[in-house]
Each structure stands twice: as C-alpha cells, then as structure tokens.
C-alpha positions as CSV (number, residue, x, y, z in Angstrom):
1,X,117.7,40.7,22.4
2,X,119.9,37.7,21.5
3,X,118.8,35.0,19.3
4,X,115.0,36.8,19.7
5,X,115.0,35.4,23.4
6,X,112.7,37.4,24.8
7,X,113.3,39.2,28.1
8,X,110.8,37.7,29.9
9,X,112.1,34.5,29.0
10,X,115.9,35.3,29.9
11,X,114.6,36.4,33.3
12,X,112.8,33.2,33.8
13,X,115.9,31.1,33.0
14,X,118.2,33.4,35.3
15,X,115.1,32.9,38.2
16,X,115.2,29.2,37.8
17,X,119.1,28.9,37.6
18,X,119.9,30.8,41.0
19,X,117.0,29.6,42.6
20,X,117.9,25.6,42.2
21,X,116.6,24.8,38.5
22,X,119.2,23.5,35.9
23,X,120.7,26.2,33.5
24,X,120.6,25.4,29.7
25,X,123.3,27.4,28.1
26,X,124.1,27.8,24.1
27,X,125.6,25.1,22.6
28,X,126.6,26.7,19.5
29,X,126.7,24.0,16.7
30,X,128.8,26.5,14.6
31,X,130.7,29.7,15.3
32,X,128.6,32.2,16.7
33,X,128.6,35.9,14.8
34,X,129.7,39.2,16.1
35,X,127.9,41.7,18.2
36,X,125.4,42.5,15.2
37,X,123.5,39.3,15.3
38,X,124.5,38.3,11.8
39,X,124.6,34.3,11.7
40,X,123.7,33.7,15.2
41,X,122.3,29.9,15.0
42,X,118.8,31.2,17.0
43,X,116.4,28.9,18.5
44,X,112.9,28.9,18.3
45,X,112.8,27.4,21.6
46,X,115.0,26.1,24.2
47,X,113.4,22.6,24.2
48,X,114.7,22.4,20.4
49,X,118.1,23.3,21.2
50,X,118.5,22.0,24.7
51,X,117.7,18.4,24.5
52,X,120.5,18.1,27.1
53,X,120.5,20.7,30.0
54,X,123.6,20.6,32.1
55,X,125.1,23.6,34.2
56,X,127.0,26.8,33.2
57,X,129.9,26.4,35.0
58,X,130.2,22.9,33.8
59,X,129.4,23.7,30.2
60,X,132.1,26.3,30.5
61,X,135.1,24.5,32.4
62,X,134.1,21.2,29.9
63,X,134.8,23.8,26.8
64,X,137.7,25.6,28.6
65,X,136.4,28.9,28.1
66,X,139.0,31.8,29.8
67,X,137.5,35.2,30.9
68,X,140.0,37.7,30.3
69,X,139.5,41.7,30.9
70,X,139.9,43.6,27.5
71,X,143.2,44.8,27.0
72,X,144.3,41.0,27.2
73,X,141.8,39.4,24.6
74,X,143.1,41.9,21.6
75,X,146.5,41.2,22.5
76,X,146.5,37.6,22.8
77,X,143.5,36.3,20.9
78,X,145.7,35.4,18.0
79,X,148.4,33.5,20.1
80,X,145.5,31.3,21.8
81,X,144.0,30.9,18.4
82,X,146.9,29.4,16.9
83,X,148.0,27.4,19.9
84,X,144.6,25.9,20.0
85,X,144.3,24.9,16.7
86,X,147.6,23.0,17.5
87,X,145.7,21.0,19.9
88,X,143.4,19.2,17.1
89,X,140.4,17.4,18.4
90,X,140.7,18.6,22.1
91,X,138.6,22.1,22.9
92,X,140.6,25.0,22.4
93,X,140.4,28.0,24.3
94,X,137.9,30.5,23.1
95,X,138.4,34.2,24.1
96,X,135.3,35.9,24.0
97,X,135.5,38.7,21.5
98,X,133.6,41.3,20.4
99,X,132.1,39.5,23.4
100,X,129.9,37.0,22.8
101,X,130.8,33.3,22.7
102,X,132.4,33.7,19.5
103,X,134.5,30.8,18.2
104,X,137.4,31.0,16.3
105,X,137.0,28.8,13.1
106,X,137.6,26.6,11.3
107,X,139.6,24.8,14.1
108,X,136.1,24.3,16.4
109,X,135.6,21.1,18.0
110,X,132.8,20.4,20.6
111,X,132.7,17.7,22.7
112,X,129.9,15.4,23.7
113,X,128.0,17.4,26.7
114,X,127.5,15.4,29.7
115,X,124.1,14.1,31.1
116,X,122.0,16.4,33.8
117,X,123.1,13.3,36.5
118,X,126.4,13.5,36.3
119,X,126.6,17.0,37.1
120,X,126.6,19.2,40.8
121,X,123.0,20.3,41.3
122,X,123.7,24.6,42.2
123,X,123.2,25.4,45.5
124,X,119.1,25.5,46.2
125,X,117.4,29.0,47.4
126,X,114.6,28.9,50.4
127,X,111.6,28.9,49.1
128,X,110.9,31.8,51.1
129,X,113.8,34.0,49.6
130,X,112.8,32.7,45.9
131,X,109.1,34.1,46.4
132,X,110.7,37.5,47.4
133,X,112.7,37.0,44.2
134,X,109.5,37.0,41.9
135,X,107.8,39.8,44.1
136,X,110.9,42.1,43.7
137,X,110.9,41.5,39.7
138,X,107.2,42.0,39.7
139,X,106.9,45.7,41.3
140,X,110.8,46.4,40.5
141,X,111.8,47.3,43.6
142,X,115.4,47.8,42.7
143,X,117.6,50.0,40.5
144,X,120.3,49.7,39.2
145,X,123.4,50.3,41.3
146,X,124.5,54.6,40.5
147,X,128.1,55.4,40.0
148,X,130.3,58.5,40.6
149,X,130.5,60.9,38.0
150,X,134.1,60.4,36.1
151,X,134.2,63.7,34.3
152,X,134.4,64.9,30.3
153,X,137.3,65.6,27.8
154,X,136.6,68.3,25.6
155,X,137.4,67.2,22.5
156,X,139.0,70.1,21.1
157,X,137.5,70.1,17.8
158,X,135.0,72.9,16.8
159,X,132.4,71.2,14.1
160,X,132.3,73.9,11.6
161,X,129.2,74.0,9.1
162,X,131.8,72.5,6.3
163,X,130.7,75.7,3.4
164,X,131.2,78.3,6.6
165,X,128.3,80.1,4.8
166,X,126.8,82.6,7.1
167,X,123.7,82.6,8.2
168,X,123.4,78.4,7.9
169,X,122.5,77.8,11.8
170,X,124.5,75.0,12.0
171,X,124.0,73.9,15.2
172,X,120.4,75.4,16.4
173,X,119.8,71.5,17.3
174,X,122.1,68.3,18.3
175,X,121.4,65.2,19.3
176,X,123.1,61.7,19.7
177,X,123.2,58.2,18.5
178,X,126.0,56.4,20.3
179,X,128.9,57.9,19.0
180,X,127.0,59.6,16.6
181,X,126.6,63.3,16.4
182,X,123.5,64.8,14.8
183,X,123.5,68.6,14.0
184,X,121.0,70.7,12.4
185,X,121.3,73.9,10.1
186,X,117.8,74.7,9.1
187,X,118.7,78.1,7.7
188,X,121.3,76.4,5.1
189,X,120.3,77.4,1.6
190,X,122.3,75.3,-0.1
191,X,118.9,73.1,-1.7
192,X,117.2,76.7,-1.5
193,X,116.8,79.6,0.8
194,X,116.3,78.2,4.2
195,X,115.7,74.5,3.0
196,X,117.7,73.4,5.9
197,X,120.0,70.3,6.6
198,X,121.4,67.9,8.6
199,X,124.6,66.9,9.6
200,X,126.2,63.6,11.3
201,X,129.3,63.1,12.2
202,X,130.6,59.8,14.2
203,X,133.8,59.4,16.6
204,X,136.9,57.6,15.7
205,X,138.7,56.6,18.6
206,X,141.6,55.5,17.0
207,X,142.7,59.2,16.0
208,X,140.5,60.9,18.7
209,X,138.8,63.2,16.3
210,X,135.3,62.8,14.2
211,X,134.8,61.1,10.8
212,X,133.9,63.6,7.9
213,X,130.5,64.7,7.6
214,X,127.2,63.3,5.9
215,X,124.2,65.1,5.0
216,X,120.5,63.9,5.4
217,X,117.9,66.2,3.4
218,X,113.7,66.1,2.9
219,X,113.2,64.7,-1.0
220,X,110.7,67.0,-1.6
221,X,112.6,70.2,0.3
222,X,111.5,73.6,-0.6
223,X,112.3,77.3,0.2
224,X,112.0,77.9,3.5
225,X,110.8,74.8,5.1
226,X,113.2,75.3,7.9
227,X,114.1,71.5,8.0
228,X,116.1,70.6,11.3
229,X,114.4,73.0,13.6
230,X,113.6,70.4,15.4
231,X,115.8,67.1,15.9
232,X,115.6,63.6,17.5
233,X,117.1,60.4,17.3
234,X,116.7,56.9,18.6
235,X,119.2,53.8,17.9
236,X,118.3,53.8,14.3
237,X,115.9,56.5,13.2
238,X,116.6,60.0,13.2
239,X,113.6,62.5,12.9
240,X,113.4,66.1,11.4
241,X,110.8,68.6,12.2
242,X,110.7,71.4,9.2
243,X,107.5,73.5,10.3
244,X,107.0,75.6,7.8
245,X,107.4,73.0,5.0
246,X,104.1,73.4,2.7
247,X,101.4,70.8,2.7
248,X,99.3,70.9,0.0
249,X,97.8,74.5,-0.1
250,X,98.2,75.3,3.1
251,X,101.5,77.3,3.9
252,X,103.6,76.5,6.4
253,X,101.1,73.7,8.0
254,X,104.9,71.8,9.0
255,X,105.9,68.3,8.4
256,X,108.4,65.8,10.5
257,X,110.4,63.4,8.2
258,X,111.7,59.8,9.4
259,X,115.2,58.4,8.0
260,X,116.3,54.8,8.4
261,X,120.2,53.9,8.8
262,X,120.2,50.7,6.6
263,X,123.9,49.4,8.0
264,X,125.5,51.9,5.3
265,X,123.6,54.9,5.4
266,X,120.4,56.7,5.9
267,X,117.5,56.9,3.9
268,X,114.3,58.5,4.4
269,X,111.5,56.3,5.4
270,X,108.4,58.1,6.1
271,X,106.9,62.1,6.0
272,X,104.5,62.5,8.7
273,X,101.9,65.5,8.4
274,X,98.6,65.5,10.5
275,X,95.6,64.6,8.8
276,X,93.9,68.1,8.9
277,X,96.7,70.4,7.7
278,X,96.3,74.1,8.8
279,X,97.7,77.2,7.6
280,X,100.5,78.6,9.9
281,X,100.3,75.7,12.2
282,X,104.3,75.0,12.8
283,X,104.0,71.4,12.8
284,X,107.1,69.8,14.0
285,X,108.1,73.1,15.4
286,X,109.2,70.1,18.2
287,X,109.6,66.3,17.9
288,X,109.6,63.6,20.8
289,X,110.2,59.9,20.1
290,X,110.0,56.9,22.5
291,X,113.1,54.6,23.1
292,X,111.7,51.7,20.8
293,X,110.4,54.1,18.3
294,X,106.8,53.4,17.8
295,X,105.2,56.7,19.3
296,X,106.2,60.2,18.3
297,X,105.2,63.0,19.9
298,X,104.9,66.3,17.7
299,X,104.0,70.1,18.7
300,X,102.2,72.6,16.8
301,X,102.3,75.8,18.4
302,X,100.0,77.8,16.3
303,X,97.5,75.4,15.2
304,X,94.3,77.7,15.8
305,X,91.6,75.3,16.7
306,X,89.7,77.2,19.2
307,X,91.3,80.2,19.1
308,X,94.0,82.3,17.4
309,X,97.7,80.1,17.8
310,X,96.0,78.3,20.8
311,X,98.1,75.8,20.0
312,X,98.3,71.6,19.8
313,X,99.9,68.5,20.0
314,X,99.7,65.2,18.3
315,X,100.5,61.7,18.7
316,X,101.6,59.2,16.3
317,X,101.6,55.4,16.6
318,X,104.0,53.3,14.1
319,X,101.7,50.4,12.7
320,X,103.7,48.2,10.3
321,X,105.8,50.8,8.2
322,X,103.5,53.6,8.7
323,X,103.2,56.2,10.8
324,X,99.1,56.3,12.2
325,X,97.9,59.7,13.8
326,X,96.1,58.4,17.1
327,X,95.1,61.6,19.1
328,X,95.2,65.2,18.9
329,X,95.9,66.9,22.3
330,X,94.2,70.4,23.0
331,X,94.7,72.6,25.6
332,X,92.2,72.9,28.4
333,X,91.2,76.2,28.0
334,X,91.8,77.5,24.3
335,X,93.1,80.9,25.0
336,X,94.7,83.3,22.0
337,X,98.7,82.8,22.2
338,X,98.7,80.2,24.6
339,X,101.4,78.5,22.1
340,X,100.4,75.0,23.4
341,X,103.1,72.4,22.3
342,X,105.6,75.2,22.2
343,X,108.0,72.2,23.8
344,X,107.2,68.5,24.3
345,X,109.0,65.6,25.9
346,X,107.8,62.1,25.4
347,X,109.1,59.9,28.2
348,X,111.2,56.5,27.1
349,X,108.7,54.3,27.3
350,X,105.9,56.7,25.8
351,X,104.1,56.3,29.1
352,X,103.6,60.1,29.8
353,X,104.3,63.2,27.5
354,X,104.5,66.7,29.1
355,X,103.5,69.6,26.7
356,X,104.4,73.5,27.5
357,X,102.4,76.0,26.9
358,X,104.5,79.1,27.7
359,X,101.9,81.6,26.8
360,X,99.3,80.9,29.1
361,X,98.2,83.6,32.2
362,X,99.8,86.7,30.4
363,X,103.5,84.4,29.3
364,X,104.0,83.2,32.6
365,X,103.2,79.6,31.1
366,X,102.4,76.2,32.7
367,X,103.0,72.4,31.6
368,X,100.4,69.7,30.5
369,X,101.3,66.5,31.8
370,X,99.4,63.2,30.3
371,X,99.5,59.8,31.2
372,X,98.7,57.1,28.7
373,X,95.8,54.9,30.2
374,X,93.9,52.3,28.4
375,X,95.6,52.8,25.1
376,X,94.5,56.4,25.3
377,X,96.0,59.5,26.4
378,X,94.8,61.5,29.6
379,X,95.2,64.8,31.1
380,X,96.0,64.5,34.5
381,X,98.2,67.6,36.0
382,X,98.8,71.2,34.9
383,X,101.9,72.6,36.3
384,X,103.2,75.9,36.8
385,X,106.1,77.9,39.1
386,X,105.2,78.5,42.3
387,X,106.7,82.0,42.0
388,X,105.3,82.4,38.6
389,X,105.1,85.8,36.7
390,X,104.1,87.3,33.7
391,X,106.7,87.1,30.9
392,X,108.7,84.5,32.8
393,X,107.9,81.8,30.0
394,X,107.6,79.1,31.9
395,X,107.6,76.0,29.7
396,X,110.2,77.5,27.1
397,X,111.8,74.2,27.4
398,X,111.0,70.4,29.1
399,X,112.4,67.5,29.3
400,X,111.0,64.4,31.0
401,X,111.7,60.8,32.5
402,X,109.0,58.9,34.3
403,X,110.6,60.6,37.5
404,X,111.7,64.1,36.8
405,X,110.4,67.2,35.1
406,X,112.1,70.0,34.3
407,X,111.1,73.2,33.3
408,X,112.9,76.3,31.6
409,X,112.1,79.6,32.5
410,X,114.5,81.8,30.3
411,X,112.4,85.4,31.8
412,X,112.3,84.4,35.3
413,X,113.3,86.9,37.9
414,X,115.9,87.5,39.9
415,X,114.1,85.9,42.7
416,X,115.5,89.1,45.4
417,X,114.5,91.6,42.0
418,X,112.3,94.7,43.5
419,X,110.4,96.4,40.3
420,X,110.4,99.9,42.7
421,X,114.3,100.1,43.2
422,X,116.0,97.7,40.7
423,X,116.3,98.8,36.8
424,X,116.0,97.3,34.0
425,X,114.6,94.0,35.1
426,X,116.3,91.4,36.2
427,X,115.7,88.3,33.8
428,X,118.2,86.0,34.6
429,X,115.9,82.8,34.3
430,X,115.7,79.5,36.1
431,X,114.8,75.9,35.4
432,X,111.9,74.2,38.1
433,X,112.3,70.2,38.6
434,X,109.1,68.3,39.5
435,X,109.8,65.4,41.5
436,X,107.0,62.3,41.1
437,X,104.8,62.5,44.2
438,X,102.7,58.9,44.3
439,X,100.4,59.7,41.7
440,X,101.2,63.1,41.2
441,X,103.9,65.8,40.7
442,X,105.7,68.2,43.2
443,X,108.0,71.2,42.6
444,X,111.0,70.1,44.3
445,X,113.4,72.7,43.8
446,X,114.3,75.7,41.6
447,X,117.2,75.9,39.6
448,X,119.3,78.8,39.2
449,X,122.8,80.1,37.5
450,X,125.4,81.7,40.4
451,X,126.2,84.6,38.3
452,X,122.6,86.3,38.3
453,X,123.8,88.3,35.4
454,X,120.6,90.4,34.0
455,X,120.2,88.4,30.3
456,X,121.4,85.0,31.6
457,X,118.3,83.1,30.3
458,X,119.1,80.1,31.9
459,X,117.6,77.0,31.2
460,X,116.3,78.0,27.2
461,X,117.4,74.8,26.4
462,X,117.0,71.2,28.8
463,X,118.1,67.6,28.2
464,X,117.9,65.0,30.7
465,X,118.9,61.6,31.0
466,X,118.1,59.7,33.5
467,X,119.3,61.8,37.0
468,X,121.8,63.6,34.9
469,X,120.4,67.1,33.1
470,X,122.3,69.5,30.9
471,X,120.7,72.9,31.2
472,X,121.6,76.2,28.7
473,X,123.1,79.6,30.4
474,X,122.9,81.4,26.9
475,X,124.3,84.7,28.1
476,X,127.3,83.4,29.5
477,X,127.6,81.2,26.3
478,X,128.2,78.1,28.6
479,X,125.9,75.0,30.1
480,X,125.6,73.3,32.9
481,X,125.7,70.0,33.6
482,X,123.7,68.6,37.4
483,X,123.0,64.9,38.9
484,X,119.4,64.2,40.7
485,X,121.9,63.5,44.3
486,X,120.0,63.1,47.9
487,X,116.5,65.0,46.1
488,X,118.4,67.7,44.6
489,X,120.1,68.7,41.4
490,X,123.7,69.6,42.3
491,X,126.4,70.9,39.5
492,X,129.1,69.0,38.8
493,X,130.4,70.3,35.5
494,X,130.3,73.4,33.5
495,X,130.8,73.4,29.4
496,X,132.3,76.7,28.0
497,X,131.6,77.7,24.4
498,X,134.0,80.5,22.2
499,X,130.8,82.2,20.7
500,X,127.9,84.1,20.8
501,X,124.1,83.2,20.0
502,X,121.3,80.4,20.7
503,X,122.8,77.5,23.1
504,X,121.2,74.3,22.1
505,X,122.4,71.3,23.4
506,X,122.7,67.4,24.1
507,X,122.8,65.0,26.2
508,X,124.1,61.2,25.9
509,X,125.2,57.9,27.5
510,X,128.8,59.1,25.9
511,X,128.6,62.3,24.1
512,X,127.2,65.9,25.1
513,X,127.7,68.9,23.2
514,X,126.9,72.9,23.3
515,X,126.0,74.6,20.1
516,X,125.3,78.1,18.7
517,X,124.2,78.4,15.9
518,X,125.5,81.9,15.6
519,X,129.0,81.1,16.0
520,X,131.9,80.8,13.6
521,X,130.7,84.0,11.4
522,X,127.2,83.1,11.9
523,X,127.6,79.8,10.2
524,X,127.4,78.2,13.6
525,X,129.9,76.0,16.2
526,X,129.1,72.8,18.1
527,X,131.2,71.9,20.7
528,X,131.5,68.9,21.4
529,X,132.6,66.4,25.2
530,X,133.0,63.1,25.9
531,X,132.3,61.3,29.1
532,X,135.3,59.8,30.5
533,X,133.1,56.5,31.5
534,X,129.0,56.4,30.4
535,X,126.4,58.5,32.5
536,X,124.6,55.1,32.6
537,X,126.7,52.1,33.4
538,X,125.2,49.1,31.5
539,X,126.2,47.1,34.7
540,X,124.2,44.2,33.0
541,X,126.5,43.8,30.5
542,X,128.7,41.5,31.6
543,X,129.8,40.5,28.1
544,X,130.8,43.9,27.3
545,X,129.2,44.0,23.6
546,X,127.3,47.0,24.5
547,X,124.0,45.1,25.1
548,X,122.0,42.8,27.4
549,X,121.0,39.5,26.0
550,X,121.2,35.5,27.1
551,X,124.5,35.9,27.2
552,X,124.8,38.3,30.2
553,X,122.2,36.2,31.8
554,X,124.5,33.0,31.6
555,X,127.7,34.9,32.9
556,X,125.4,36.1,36.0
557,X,123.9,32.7,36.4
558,X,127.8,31.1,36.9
559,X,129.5,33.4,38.5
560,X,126.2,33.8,41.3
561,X,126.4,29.9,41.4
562,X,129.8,29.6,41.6
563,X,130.4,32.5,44.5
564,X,132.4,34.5,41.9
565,X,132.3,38.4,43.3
566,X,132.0,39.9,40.0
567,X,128.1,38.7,41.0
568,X,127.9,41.4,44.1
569,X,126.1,43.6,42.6
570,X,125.3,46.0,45.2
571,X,128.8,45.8,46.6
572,X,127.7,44.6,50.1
573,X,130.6,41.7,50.5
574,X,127.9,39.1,50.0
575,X,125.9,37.2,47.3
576,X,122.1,37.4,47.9
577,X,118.5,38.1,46.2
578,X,119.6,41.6,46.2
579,X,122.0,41.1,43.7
580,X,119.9,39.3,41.8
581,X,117.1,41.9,41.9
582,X,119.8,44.4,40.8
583,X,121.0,42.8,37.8
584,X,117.5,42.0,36.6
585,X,116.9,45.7,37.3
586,X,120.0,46.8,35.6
587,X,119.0,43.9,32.4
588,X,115.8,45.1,31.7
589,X,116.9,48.5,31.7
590,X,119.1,47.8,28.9
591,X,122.4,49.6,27.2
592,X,121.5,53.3,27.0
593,X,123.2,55.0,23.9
C-alpha cells in the first residue's frame, strides 16, 4: 500500500467520494518516486496533508495532468518534458510514468489549490444506494470481473541445469515470483552428494529470453540433505524444504530454510526445524506459505508419533523476525503408513490448510481439511473419492483456494477397468475437485486425461490459482492446463515437454512451466510459457504500476464522478454501485504475481 494508507482507509475515501463527500487527493510537495515507494512524501494522516480538500477532477484539470495509454508516455514523455519546462512558472504537463503521479523535476511548479467553495460538489448518491454500498463491501458480495483466456507462448528456451551433471534433478520443483523462475535440483552434488540447490532465473523482455542464472544454498548444507525437494515462494521470500537435512542427532529429522531478496539478492533469513526433532521424520518433505508470509505450513510424512510413519504437520507463525511453531496437526486415527502431510496446501490468506494422507484405508488416501478459528486450527472435514480404491493414492497431490480443492489420484482406475477381463490394471489416474458447499465441501467433479493410456498418472503434480489449475499427465510427458467455467473444470491448453521423468510444475499470474527432472541426460529440463495477458487481471490497477494503492482509488474516484467509461466496471453501459462494488472487490484483492 501507498504512502502506508491503509486499505481500509483507501476504501473509506473512495466510499465518501462517490457517495457525495469531498475527495482529498495527493498534493505532492516534491516529485513523487517510482513504483518502489522510494521517496514517496507519506502522510501520517490525511488531516496533516490535506488542510485543503478540493475535488479530483479539479485537482487534476488545475495541474493539467494528460492520461495517455502506454505506448504514448515512453514515446513522448521527453518531448512534454522539455516543452513544459519551456513554460516556466505555469503547470507543465505530467505524464504518469512508471505510473504513479511522478513529476518530472527540477522544472515542478504547483499552483495555489483552490478552496472547497469554489469548486462543483460530485453528484450526491441516495442514501438508500450508499447503504447498499457499505453492505456489499461488508459481506463482499462481488468479484472481480473474469476475462477470456488469451493463450501462452512457449518460450522456446529449455533451462538446462547450467553443469549438465547427471543425476542433478534440476527441475523436480518450480515455482514463481513475477517474472521470476525458481527451480530446484536437490540431487546436485556440487556442495556434496545430494546437498541440493536452487536456481532463479528472471525474464528479460527486451531480448525475449531469461537472465543467467543465480544459485541459493543452505549455510550449513550437508550430504544428502536433499535441499529443494520441496519449494515455495511469495513476493519476497522463497522457502526450501531439505527433509533429510540432520538436526542435531537425529538423522534425517528435515529442516525448511527462509531467504530474503534484499533489492540485490537473496540471503538466507531463518532455518526452521520443529521443536521436537525426530529421527526419519521428512520435515519439509512439503512447504505451504500464505500470501503475506506470516504462516507456513510444513509436512512431515514420517514423523511416528502414534504409530510407525503415521505422519504430521506443523504450523508456523512469523513473530518479529522469527519463525514461532504454534501447532502440531495429527491425524485422527494414527494408523502405521498413513503418510499424513504427504502434501499440504495452505490457502492465501492462511484461513484453511488441507493435508493428504495418501496412505490411509489400504493407499486409497483421504484429505484433512482445517479451518483456522479463534486463533487456533480445527479439524473440520475428511475427504475422500467417492469411487475410492486401494492403491489409488488419493491425496498424492493438493492444492487449495478458499473455494476449490483438488486432489491427485496418480493410481486411480480406469473408471470402465474390469479386474476379471482387463490386464494389467489400468492406472491411468485422475484429479477430484471439491467445490465449497456452505460450510462444507462437495466432490463436484472428477478429472480425467482423454488418452486413458495405462501409466498416465495424471494429476501427480497440481497448482491452482485462483479458477485456473495446471495438472501433471507424467506418462504422456505433458500437462494440462483447465478454468473453474459454469461449475466445471474445462481444458483450455495443453503444455508438451521433449523428455522423460517426474513432471512437476507451476503455476503464475504470468509464467507456468513443466519440468522433469530426468530430462536432458538426467540432469533435468524445465520448460517454460508465458501468458499472453495475466490469468488474474489486476483490473484495479488503473495506474498500471502493477499494484493497487491511493492512487488507483483517485483515478476511480474521477473518472466515476466525472461519467468517464473506463469506470464501467462490469461492462453493463452504465455507472452504478455495481461498479463500485467491483472495483473495491477487484482492490482488495490486490496484484497477483
């Protein structure tokens, strides 16, 4: 957020403005920074800043401010900068850059801002409407408006593990940060047999290819830690899960390691181990990590607590710069080789984590979905396939938003497979999405591959985002990308991959990619796509600096005032609370990466 503006307060300002309350836009004494936030003059308060309040669209015709789209503002920001500086003491025309209200010094020159009376008061909302307003905010009755799915470009580049040693894995996990590309190789022995490393790699536009590679390691790596079998990310923190890294005495107890990107690069921040180590327990076998980065979800597949590699998960609260262990998660029913935590997906706002078990009832698995309520973290549904059978596996993979669940079966059947007449069986697999059913969970539909090819094991590997979900098809060396359309999942694009061996994958608001880890003489391939427009539009961001902040909320609040149609946000022809209810929708949502 802007200035520290808080979104509760930017909601509150756009509220009052549309509904007949004066606007009080920045007034920048000085030229405002880029998109960063460096030298931003921030208020504490508006009252301190905004002795004067006078209207958007009056603030912005008195400083003679020109929208342009953004092919226009590169090409001419120059020519307007040195014809305004021409003009001496009169406003220049500002071009908004980078695009925030960024001025271009040293030739800035304000004038005096006129009084609140001297201005058109905007056009005054019922009462009535501005009530249903406030009520729409307060249970978010809106989302924000979908778009049509615009396709990927393969980029044509094959991300080779840069030694080509065999045997690295480069490529058993990816994941995303913007245009970031995070790839693990937790076999790579080049700190030591099966250390493990990381790899990132970032997208240059201007010659369409990636930027060389960096390397992340653990500072205390040792033989056979695995490091980078499992992988996350948020916006600045990448996390490593190396479960069978040594803790103290006990052998492969596992340990999940935070780095930091500092602006220049990234450093590791924090080693998080659970506060009773076991021996064997696989630790960070999988990581999940909440959009704002302050609760981490972590399995442990063969912690033995009540039984033999029952299984566990924990959870982990940041608390200053340290990482807290809050609760340990247990499985119902402790049963030997239940392999609880074998997968685990933390949803964005760390509101409900979903656990697999894939071991359970003789390997046909189930799910463990908890809510967190009070502070603590409850069990509330155990889910399993409604055609579930032993060996299936159901819970080999999850992923999770606060509306969907899906669920990898890699073993399931060939649902028309007859164990009398068909040999050998027929384990093609299939993925289950749970749909959010009022306070519970409902199997909506099963997923399956067209090819029914014995070996498929579709859906090893899931990532979601939002209603878009990138499932694995390992023995046809390919995935599958589907979009959540009328209560179904429906295919709209299929990735291909050159080699053979585990298919991870990921999925993001610009980049996806396919992996095996077995490709490229066993050193590993990743293959990379980009989305031709974001999964996500940021519709809120009117400013188009990649996030939503006062500034967005100004731009709405004139051009709703002012009858501009850029303000139609649910494309209906006319300006109403709707569109306000979706741009607050699509605001607090934020910029995905």
């Amino acid at each position: 957020m802007a200035c520290g503006l808080t979104d509760s307060l930017v909601v509150m300002v756009l509220l009052a403005s549309v509904c007949g309350e004066w606007a009080c836009p920045l007034l920048p004494a000085r030229p405002i920074g880029a998109a960063n936030g460096r030298n931003h003059r921030c208020p504490h308060t508006l009252n301190t800043l905004y002795p004067r309040c006078i209207s958007l669209a009056a603030w912005r015709s008195m400083h003679r401010i020109e929208r342009r789209p953004p092919h226009a503002r590169s090409e001419n920001a120059l020519q307007d900068h040195q014809r305004g500086c021409q003009r001496g003491s009169t406003p220049y025309r500002r071009i908004t850059e980078n695009l925030l209200w960024r001025h271009k010094a040293p030739c800035y020159h304000r004038s005096s801002p006129s009084t609140p009376s001297s201005l058109p008061r905007p056009p005054d909302m019922p009462k009535a409407i501005r009530a249903l307003v406030f009520l729409m905010l307060a249970v978010a009755a809106h989302e924000a408006t979908a778009q049509e799915y615009c396709g990927s470009d393969y980029l044509d580049w094959l991300m080779i593990d840069e030694d080509e040693s065999r045997d690295d894995w480069f490529g058993y996990q990816t994941t995303h940060i913007g245009e970031k590309i995070v790839v693990s190789a937790p076999n790579d022995h080049g700190l030591g047999q099966s250390t493990g490393l990381v790899y990132i790699t970032e997208f240059d536009e201007d010659d369409y290819t990636f930027f060389p590679f960096t390397t992340i390691y653990a500072d205390d790596s040792m033989p056979g830690d695995r490091f980078g079998q499992a992988l996350t990310a948020t916006s600045e923190h990448i996390y490593v899960g190396a479960p069978y890294h040594q803790v103290g005495a006990f052998q492969n107890a596992g340990a999940v390691y935070e780095f930091t990107f500092d602006g220049s690069q990234w450093t590791q921040t924090a080693k998080i181990t659970t506060d009773t180590p076991q021996l064997n327990a696989g630790f960070g076998r999988t990581v999940s990590i909440s959009d704002d980065a302050n609760t981490m979800l972590v399995g442990s597949m063969d912690e033995s607590f009540g039984g033999t590699n029952t299984g566990a998960a924990y959870i982990f609260e940041r608390q200053g710069d340290h990482w807290v262990q809050t609760q340990v998660l247990l499985p119902p029913n402790q049963i030997n080789g239940d392999k609880f935590g074998f997968d685990a997906a933390l949803t964005q706002d760390a509101s409900i984590a979903v656990i697999s078990a894939p071991g359970t009832r003789n390997n046909a698995g189930s799910i463990f979905v908890y809510r967190r309520l009070s502070g603590s973290w409850t069990l509330t549904h155990e889910l399993t396939a409604s055609d579930a059978q032993p060996l299936s596996f159901f819970g080999w993979s999850v992923a999770a938003t606060n509306e969907h669940i899906l669920v990898g079966a890699p073993n399931a059947l060939d649902p028309e497979f007859d164990s009398k007449l068909d040999s050998p069986i027929q384990w093609v697999g299939a993925a289950y999405a749970f749909e959010r059913n009022g306070a519970g969970w409902a199997e909506q539909q099963r997923i399956e591959h067209d090819s029914w090819n014995p070996g498929t094991h579709f859906a090893k590997d899931i990532d979601i985002l939002d209603n878009y979900a990138l499932i694995t098809a390992e023995g046809e060396s390919e995935a599958i990308l589907y979009e959540f359309h009328d209560s179904e999942w429906e295919p709209i694009e299929y990735l291909y991959t050159e080699s053979s061996g585990k298919t991870a994958l990921s999925l993001g608001n610009r980049f996806m990619a396919v992996s095996q880890h077995l490709g490229f003489n066993h050193g590993g391939t990743v293959y990379p796509y980009m989305h031709e427009c974001p999964l996500i539009p940021c519709t809120a961001d009117l400013n188009e600096d990649e996030s939503t902040d006062f500034f967005d909320v100004a731009i709405f609040i004139e051009t709703y005032t002012t009858g501009d149609p850029d303000a139609d946000f649910n494309d209906d022809g006319q300006l109403d609370f709707f569109d306000i209810a979706d741009f607050i929708a699509s605001y607090l949502r934020g910029c995905p990466d």
